[in-house]
C-alpha positions as CSV (number, residue, x, y, z in Angstrom):
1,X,-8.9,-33.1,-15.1
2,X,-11.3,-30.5,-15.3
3,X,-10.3,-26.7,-13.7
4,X,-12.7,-25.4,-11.6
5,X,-13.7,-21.6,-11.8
6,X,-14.3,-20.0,-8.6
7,X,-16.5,-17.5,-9.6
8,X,-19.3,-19.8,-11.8
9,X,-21.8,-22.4,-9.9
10,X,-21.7,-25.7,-11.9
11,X,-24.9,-25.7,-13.9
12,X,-27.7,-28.5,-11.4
13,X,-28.9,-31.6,-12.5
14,X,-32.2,-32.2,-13.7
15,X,-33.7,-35.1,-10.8
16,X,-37.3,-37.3,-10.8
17,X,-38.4,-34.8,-7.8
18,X,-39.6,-31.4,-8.8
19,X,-38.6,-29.7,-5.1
20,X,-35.4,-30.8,-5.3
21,X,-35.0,-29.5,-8.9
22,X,-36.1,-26.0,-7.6
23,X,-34.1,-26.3,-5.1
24,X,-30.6,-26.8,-7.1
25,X,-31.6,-24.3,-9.5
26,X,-32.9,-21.1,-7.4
27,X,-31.3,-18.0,-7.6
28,X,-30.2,-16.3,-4.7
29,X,-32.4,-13.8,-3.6
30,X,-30.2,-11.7,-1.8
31,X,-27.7,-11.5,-4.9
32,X,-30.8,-9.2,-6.9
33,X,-31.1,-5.5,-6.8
34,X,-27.1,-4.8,-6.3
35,X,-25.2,-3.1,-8.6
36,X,-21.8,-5.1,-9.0
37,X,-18.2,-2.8,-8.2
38,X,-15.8,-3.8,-9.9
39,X,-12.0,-4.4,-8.1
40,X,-10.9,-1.3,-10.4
41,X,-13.5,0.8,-9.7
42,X,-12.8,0.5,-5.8
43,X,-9.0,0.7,-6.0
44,X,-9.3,4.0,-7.6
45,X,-12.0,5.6,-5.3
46,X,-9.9,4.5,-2.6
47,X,-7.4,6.2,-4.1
48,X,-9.2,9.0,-4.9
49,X,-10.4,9.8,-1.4
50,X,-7.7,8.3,0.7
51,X,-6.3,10.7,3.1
52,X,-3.2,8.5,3.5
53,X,-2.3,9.3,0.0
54,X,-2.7,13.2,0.7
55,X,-1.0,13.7,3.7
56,X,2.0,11.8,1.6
57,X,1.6,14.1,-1.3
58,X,1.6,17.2,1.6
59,X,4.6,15.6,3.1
60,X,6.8,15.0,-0.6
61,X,5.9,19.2,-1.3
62,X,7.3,20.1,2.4
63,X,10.2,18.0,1.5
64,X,10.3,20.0,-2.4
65,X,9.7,23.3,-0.2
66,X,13.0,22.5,1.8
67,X,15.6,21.6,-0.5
68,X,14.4,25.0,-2.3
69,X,15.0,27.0,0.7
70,X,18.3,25.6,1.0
71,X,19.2,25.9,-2.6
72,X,17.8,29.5,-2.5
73,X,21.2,30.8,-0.6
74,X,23.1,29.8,-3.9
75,X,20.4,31.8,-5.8
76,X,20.2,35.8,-6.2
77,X,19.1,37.9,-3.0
78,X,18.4,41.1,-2.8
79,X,16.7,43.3,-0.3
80,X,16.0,47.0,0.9
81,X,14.8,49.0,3.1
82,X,14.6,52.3,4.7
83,X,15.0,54.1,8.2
84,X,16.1,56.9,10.6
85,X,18.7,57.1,13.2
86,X,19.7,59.6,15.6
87,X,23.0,59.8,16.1
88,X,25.2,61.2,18.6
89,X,29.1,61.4,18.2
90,X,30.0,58.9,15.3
91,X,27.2,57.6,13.5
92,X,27.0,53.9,13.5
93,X,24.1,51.6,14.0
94,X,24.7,47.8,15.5
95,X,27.3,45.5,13.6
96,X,29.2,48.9,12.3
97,X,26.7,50.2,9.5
98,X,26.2,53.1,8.7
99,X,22.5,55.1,9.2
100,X,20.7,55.2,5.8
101,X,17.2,57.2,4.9
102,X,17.4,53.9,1.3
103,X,19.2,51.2,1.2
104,X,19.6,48.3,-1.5
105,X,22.0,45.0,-0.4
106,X,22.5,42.4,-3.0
107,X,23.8,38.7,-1.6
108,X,24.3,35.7,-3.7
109,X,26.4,32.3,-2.0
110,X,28.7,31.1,-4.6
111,X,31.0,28.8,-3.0
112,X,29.9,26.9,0.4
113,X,30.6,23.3,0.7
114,X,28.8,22.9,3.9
115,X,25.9,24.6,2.7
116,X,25.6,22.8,-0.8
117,X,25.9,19.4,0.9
118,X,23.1,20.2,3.7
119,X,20.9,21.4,0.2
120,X,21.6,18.4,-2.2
121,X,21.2,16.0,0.8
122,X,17.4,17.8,1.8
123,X,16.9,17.3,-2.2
124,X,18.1,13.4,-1.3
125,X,15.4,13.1,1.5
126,X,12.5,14.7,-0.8
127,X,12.9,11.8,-3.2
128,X,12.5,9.5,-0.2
129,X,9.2,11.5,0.3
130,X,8.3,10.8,-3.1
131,X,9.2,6.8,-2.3
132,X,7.3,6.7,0.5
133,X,4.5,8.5,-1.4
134,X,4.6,5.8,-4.0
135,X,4.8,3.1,-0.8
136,X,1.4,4.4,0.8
137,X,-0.2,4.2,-2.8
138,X,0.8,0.3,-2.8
139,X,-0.6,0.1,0.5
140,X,-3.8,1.4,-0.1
141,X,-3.8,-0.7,-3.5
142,X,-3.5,-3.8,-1.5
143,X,-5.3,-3.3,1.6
144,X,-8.4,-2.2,-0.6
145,X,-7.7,-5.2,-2.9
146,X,-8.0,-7.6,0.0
147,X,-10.9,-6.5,1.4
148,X,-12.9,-6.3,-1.9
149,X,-11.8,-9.7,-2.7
150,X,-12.5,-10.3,1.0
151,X,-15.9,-9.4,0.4
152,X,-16.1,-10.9,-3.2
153,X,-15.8,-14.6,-1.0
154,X,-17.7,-14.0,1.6
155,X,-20.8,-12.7,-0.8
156,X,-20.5,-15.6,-2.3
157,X,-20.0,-18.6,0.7
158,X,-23.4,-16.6,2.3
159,X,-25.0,-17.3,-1.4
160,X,-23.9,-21.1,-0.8
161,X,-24.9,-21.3,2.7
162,X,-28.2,-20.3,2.1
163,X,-28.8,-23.3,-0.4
164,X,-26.7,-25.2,2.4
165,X,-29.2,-24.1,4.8
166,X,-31.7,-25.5,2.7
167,X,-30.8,-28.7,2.3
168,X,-29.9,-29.4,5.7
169,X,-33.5,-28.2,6.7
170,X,-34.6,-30.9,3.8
171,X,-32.3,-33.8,5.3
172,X,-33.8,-32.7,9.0
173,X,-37.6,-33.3,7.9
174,X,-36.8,-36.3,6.1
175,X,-34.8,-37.6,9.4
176,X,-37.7,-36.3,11.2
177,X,-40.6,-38.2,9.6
178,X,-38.1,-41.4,8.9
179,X,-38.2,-41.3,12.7
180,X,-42.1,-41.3,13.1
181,X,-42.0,-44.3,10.7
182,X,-39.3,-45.7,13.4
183,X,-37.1,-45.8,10.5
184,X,-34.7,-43.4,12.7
185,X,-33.2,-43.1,16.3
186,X,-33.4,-39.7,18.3
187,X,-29.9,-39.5,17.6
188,X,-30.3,-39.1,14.1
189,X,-32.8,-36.7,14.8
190,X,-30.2,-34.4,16.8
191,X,-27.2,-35.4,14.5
192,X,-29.3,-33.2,11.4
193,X,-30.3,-30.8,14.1
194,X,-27.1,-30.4,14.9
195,X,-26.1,-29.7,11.5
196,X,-28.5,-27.2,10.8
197,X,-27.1,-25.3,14.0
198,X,-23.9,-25.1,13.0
199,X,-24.9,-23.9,9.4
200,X,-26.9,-20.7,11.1
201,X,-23.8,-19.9,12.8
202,X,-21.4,-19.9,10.2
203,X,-24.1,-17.8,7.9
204,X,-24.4,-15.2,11.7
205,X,-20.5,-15.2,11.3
206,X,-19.8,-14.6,7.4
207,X,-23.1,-12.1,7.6
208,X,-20.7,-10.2,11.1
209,X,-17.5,-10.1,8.4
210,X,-19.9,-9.2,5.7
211,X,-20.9,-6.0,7.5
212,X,-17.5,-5.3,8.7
213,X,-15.7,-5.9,5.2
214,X,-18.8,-3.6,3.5
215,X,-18.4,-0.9,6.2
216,X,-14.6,-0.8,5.7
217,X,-15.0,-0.2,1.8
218,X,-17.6,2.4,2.3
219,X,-14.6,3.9,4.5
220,X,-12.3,4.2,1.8
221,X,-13.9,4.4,-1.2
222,X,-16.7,7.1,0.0
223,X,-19.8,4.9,-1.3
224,X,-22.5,6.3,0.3
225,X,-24.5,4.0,2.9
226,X,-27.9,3.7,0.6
227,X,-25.7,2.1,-2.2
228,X,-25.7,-1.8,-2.3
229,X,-22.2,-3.2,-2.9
230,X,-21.8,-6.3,-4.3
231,X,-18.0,-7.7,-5.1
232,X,-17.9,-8.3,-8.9
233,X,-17.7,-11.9,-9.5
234,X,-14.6,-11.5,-11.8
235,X,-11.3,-13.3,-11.5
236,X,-8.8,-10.6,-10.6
237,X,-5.9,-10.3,-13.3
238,X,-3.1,-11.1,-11.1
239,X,-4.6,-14.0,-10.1
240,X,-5.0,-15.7,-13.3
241,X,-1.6,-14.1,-15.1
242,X,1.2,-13.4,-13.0
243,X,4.0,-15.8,-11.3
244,X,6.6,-14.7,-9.2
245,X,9.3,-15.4,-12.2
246,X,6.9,-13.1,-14.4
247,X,5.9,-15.9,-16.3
248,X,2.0,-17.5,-17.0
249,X,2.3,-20.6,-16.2
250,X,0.7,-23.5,-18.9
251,X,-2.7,-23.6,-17.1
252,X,-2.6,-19.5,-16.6
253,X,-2.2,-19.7,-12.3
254,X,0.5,-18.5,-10.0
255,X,3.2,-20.8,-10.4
256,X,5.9,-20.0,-7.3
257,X,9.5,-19.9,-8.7
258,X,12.2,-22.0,-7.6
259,X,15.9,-22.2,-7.9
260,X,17.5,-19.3,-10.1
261,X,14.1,-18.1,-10.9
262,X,12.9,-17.9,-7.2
263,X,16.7,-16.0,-6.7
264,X,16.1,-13.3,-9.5
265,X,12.9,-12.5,-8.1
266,X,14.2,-12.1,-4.6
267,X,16.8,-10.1,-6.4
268,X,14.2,-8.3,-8.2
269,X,12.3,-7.6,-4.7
270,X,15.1,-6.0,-2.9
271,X,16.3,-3.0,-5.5
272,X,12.2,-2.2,-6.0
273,X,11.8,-2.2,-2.2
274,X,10.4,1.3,-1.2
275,X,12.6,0.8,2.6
276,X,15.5,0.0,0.6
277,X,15.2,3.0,-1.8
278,X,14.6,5.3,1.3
279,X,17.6,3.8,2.9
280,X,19.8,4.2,0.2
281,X,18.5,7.6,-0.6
282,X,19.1,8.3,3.2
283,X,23.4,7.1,2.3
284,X,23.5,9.4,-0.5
285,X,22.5,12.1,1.8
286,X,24.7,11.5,4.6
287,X,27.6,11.4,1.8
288,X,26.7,14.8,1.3
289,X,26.5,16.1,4.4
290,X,30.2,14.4,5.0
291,X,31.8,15.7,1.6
292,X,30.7,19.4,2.3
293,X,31.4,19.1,5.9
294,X,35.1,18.1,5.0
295,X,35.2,20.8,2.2
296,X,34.3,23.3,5.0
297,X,37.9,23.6,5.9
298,X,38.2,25.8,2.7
299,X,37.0,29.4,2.5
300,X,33.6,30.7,1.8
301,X,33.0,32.9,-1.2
302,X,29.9,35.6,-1.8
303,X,28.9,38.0,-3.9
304,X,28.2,41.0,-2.1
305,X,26.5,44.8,-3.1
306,X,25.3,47.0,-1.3
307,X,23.6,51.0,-2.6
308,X,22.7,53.4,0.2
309,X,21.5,56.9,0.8
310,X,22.7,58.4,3.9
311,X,20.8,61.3,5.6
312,X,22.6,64.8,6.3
313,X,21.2,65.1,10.0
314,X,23.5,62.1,11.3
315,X,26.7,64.4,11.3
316,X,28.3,62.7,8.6
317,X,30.1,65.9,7.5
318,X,31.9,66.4,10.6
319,X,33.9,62.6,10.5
320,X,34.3,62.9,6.8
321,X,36.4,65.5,4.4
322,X,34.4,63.9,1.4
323,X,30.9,63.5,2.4
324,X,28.7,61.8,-0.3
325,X,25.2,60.8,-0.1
326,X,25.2,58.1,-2.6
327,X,26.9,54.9,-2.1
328,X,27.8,51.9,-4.1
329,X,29.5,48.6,-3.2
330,X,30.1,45.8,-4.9
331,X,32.9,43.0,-4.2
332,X,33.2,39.3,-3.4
333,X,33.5,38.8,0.2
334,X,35.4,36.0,0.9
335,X,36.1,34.0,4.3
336,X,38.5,32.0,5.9
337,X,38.1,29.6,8.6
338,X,41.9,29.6,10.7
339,X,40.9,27.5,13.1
340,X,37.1,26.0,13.5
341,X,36.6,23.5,16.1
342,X,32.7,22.9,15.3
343,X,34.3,21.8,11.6
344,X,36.2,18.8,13.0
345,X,33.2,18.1,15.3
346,X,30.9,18.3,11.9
347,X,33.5,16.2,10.0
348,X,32.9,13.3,12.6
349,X,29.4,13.6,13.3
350,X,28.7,13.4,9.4
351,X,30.9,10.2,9.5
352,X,29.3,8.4,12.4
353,X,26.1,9.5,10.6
354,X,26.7,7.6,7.2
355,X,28.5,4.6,9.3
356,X,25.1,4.3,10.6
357,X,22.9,4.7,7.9
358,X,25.1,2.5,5.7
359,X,24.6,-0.5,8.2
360,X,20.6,0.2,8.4
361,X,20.8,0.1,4.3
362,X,22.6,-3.1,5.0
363,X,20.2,-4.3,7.8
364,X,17.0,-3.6,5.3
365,X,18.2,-5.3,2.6
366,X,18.9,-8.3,4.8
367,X,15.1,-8.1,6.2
368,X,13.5,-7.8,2.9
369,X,15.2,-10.9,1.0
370,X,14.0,-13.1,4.0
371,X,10.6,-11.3,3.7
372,X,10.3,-11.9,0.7
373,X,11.8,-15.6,0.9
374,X,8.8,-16.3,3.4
375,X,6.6,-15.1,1.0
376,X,7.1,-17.0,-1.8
377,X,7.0,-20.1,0.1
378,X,3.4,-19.0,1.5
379,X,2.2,-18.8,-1.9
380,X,4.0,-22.0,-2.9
381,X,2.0,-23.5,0.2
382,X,-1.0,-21.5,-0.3
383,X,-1.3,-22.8,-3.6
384,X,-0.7,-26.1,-2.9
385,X,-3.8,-26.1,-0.3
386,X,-5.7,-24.6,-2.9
387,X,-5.2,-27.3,-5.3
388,X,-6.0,-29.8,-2.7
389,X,-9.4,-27.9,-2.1
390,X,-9.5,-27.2,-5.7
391,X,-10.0,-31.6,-6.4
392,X,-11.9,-32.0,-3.2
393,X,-14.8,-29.7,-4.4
394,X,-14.3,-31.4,-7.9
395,X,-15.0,-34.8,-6.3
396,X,-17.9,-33.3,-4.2
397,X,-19.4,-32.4,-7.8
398,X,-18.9,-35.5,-9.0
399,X,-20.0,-37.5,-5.7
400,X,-23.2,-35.2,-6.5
401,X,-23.5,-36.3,-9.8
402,X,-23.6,-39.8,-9.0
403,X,-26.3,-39.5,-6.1
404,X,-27.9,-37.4,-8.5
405,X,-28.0,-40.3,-11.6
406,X,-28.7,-42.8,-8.5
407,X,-31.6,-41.2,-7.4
408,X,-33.4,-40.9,-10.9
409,X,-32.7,-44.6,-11.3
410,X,-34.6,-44.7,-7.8
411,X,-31.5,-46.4,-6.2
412,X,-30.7,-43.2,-3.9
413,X,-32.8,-42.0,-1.1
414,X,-33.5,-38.0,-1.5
415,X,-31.7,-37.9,1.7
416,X,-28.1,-39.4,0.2
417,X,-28.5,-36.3,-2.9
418,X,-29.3,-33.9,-0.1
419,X,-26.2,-35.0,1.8
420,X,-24.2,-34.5,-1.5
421,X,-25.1,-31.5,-1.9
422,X,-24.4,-30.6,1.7
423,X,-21.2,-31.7,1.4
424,X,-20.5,-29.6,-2.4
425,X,-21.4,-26.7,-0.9
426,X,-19.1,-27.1,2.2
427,X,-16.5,-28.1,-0.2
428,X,-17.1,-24.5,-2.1
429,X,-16.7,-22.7,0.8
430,X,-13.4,-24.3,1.5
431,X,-12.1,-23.7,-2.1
432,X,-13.2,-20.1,-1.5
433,X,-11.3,-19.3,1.6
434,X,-8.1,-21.0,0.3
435,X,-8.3,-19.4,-3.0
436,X,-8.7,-16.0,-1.1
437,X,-5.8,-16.7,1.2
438,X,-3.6,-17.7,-2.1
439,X,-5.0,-13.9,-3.6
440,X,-3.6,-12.0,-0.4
441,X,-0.4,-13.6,-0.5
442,X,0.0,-12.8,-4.1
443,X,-0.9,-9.1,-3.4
444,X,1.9,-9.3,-1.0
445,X,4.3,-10.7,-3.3
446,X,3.6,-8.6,-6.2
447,X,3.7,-5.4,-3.3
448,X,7.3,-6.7,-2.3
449,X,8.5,-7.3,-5.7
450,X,7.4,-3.5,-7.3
451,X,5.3,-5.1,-9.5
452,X,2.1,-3.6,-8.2
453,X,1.4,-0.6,-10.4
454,X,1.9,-3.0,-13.4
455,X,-1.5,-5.1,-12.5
456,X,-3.1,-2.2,-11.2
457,X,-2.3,0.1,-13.5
């Protein structure tokens, strides 16, 4: 059995008539004067210019920003400042401190369990940023893919129906004159009519997704509007060299999986699920926020310093029998909660927090291994339709060859080689939209799996 490439036209026989030779052999004229883009050359100017992809970058450095504010209060911090009070009576501004023309205060956490589980849990959610950064990346990757490929198919079906076109026009003139000779009824007449009609509307309709799919790339990849783009006529990678057990299969397709295979891969699917990662990164953070919250019972320890200069003016003198205007202190200040009601309130709240993200961890693993289930038997059916359209459109060719060898043996009408050809090019367009439906599952699959980055790479 031979395998059919979807990308190459089967070379056309040579026939008796020279108009029907032409006609199998023409070019397409609208395929001339476009530069082809290639499905790696899109993917990264999508990339390139997707703002998706830089508000997630934004997002992951507000994320970075916040676990370093919260990890700054276990760092070094030290301030100063100057001022002038008047004073009547004792000097003493707000909170008890003393009036100072220069002050320098030095403040460093060294021991806060609430504090360090709130920062190593806002570290735990900036990693989800960066997950979810890598998960808009794969979207964009595959929505991109799809409609390139998208367009890649429906370039080419428009290249069929135009030689489609034409020999239903042919078949509708011989009908036409067949009648004249009352060789034909009217019926016949309308029958290739008819035919014709329905050709011009599928070409109206793949011309309508045509324009969509070729405005929608312009979108994301920036290609400016006086720039042809044609969909290279190359078979994508994955396509031809990936399976979901990570395997080429003998004839170099997607081969589904089954039993343990099909189970590894599923297996596979959930731990390299961006949700799942999120989720679990989510758990690790609530565990935080629970630990510190229950080693919040226990004191608080800082490093404290302070220098000051006080003024003369604020009466200091008259409170004091040693008056100096220089000041140093250092010392660890250290604090201990006797009773703290919010602490049991944060103790339970942090609980009932991890309960819950623990069952949505639970709940997204669950939803991803029937996802991905589902999507292995859509390529496993995908493929198998593909096949079957695959052998029809081998059998058109064939049928075709046989009218074809008929007709130079003058034992078929020009009408019967027409009719095969009509019917191989319906048979292409078929083969095309099944094999493009089998493509976007596989995208899918190899998106679900983490296995993206390694095609596309």
């Amino acid at each position: 059995m031979n395998k059919i490439s979807k990308r190459e036209r089967r070379s056309c026989g040579w026939v008796a008539a020279a108009g029907v030779a032409l006609l199998l052999c023409a070019v397409p004229a609208r395929a001339q004067g476009s530069a082809n883009l290639t499905l790696q050359q899109a993917i990264r100017l999508a990339l390139q210019n997707s703002p998706d992809v830089r508000l997630a970058k934004a997002q992951y450095q507000v994320a970075l920003g916040q676990a370093r504010v919260d990890r700054a209060s276990f760092l070094p911090n030290l301030y100063t400042g100057t001022g002038l009070a008047y004073t009547y009576g004792f000097p003493s501004l707000p909170g008890g401190q003393a009036p100072a023309v220069f002050e320098l205060d030095y403040q460093q956490t060294i021991f806060d369990p609430l504090l360090r589980g709130q920062q190593r849990a806002a570290e735990d959610r900036a990693q989800s940023e960066k997950i979810e950064m890598d998960r808009v990346h794969d979207e964009i990757v595959v929505r991109t893919a799809t409609d390139y490929l998208n367009l890649a198919d429906v370039q080419h079906s428009l290249d069929l129906m135009q030689t489609e076109k034409t020999s239903a026009e042919r078949i509708l003139d011989i009908v036409r004159e067949r009648q004249q000779a009352n060789l034909a009824l009217p019926i016949d007449v309308t029958r290739a009519e008819l035919t014709v009609a329905q050709i011009n509307e599928r070409t109206v309709k793949l011309q309508d997704q045509e324009y969509s799919l070729d405005q929608t790339l312009r979108q994301v990849t920036g290609i400016p509007a006086d720039q042809p783009i044609r969909a290279s006529t190359e078979e994508p990678a994955f396509a031809a060299s990936t399976d979901t057990s990570g395997e080429t299969g003998e004839t170099g397709t997607f081969s589904p999986a089954t039993g343990p295979a099909e189970s590894q891969m599923i297996d596979r699917a959930v731990q390299n699920d961006r949700s799942v990662k999120e989720a679990e990164n989510e758990v690790d953070a609530r565990q935080e926020e629970l630990h510190g919250a229950r080693w919040s019972y226990f004191p608080t320890v800082a490093v404290v310093g302070q220098y000051s200069i006080l003024s003369k003016f604020n009466n200091y003198n008259e409170f004091y029998k040693a008056f100096e205007r220089n000041n140093v202190n250092v010392g660890i200040q250290v604090t201990i909660p006797i009773f703290a009601a919010k602490t049991s309130a944060t103790v339970a709240l942090a609980k009932s927090q991890l309960s819950q993200a623990d069952a949505a961890l639970t709940q997204r693993r669950q939803q991803v291994s029937q996802q991905v289930q589902k999507q292995v038997n859509d390529v496993r059916e995908l493929d198998a339709s593909r096949e079957v359209a695959r052998l029809s459109l081998q059998l058109a060719q064939q049928n075709l060859d046989i009218e074809q060898a008929r007709f130079n043996d003058s034992r078929a009408t020009l009408q019967e080689v027409e009719q095969a050809r009509l019917d191989e090019s319906e048979k292409w367009v078929a083969f095309l939209d099944a094999d493009f439906a089998r493509e976007h599952a596989q995208l899918v699959l190899l998106q679900a799996t983490g296995e993206l980055a390694k095609v596309f790479q």
